[in-house]
C-alpha positions in Angstrom: -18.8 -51.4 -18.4 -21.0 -50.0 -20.8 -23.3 -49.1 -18.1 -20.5 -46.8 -16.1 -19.3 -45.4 -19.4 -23.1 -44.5 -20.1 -23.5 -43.1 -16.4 -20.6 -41.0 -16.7 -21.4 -39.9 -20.2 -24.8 -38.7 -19.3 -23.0 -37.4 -15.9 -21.0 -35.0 -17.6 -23.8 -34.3 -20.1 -25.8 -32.5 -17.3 -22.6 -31.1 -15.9 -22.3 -28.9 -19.5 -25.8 -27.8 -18.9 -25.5 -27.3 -16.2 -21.9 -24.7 -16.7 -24.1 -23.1 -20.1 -27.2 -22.6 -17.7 -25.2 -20.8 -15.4 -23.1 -19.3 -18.2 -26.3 -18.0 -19.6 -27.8 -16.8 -16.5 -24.2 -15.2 -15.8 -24.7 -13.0 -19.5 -27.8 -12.1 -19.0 -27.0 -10.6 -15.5 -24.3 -8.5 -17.7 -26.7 -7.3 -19.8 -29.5 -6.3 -17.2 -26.7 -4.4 -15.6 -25.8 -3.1 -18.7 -29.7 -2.0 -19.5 -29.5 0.3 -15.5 -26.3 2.3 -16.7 -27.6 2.9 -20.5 -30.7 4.0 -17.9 -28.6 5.8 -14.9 -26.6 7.6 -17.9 -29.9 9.0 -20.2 -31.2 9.8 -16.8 -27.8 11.7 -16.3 -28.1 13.1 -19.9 -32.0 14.3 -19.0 -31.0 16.0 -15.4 -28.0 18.0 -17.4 -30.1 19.3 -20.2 -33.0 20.1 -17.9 -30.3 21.9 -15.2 -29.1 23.6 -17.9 -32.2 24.8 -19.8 -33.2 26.3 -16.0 -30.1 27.8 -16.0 -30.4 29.4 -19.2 -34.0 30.3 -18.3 -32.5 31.9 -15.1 -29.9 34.2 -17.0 -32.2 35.4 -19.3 -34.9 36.6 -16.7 -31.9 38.3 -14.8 -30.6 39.9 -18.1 -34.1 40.9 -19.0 -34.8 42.1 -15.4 -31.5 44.3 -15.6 -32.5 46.0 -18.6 -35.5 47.3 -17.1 -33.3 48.6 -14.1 -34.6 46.2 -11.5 -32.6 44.2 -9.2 -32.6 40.0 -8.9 -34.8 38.0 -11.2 -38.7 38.7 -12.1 -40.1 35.2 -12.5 -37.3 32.9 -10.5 -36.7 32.8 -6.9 -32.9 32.0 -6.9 
């Protein structure tokens, strides 16, 4: 009897590690995924500043352009 209770003892001994492998395995998936959309959102962040610092850049060459009387921008070709 001891035998059987030891078996099924150990038995469910692996089972645990078996859940907090995958339990740990399962968290560490999370945070991965969380690690790409910290990523995909400073890359958002970076696109936005850098769309708008051309943009900027853009009206200020057109403004500059249509002080000196001339038509379209001097430096951009949009």
């Amino acid at each position: 009897m001891d035998d059987l209770k030891s078996m099924m003892w150990k038995e469910g001994v692996e089972q645990l590690i078996t859940v907090r492998e995958r339990e740990r395995e399962r968290e560490r998936e999370r945070e991965r995924e969380r690690e790409r959309e910290r990523e995909r959102d400073r890359e958002r962040r970076r696109r936005g500043t850098r769309e708008a610092r051309q943009r900027e850049t853009r009206e200020r060459v057109e403004r500059a352009s249509e002080e000196r009387g001339r038509e379209g921008p001097l430096l951009c070709s949009r």
